[in-house]
C-alpha positions, 0 to 999 in steps of 0.5 A, spaced: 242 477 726 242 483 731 245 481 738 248 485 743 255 483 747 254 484 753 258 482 760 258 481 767 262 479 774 258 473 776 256 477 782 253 481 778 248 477 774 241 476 775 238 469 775 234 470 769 241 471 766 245 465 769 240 461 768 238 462 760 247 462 760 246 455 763 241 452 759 244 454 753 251 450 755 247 445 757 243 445 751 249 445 746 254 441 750 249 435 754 243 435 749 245 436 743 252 434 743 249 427 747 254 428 751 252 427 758 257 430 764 256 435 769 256 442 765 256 446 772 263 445 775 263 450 781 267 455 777 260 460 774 260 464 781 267 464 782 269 472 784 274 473 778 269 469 773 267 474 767 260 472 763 259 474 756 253 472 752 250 475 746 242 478 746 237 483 745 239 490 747 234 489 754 232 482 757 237 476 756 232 471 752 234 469 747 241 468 749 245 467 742 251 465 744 255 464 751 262 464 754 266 465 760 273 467 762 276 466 767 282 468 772 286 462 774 291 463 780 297 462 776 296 469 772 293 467 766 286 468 764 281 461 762 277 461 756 271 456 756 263 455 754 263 458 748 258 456 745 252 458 740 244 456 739 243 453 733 239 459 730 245 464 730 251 459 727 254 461 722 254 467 723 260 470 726 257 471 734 262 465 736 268 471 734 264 476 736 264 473 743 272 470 743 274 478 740 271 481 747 274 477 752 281 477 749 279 484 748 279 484 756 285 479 757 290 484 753 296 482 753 295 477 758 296 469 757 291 466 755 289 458 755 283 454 753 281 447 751 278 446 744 275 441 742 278 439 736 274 440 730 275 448 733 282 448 733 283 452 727 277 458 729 282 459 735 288 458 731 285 465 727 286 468 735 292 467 735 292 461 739 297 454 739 297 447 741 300 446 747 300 439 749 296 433 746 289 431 744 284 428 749 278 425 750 273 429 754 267 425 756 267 422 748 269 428 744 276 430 743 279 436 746 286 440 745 289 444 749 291 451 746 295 457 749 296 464 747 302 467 751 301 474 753 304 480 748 
């Protein structure tokens, strides 16, 4: 499967592209995973978010897979919203995605909330627990860090 990474500031995204992100998140974690909650947190348009999603080489549609980084103001960056269509699982994308934003975060810290079942896909990008699991509107979630090099 060819698919693109491409990158974005949030000021910087088109609505197409915001929206076709926002609809694959909302497709995957509320419809798929039955999980109903409030997907759009305030933080997508935030000055300092970084948008990286996979597609074809022109136009955002079909959107493979998706995530975001964030700058939380303590310094550290936040890694979250990865997820993939269902069409482009297995297939590596969710790395190729996580490979380019730490790419970008460096040697920077690094923190996410995974749920469970993912724990050891961000264990393989050298992340660690760093506190107890917890239930996140039904699914259970683990903290995990990535202290800067």
């Amino acid at each position: 499967m060819s698919a693109t990474v491409h990158r974005a500031w949030a000021a910087d995204l088109d609505t197409a592209t915001l929206y076709a992100l926002l609809r694959l998140r909302v497709d995957v974690f509320v419809v798929e995973q039955a999980c109903p909650y409030g997907e759009l947190d305030g933080r997508d348009l935030e000055p300092r978010a970084r948008h990286y999603w996979l597609g074809g080489a022109g136009r955002p549609e079909p959107v493979l897979g998706c995530l975001r980084l964030l700058k939380e103001p303590d310094g550290a960056y936040r890694i979250g919203r990865l997820c993939t269509a269902r069409a482009g699982r297995g297939r590596g994308l969710g790395r190729r995605l996580m490979e380019a934003a730490l790419g970008e975060v460096g040697d920077g810290a690094c923190v996410l909330d995974a749920q469970e079942h993912l724990a050891d896909f961000y264990r393989t990008h050298g992340f660690e627990a760093s506190g107890p699991t917890y239930d996140w509107d039904g699914v259970a979630h683990l903290p995990m860090r990535r202290d800067g090099r």
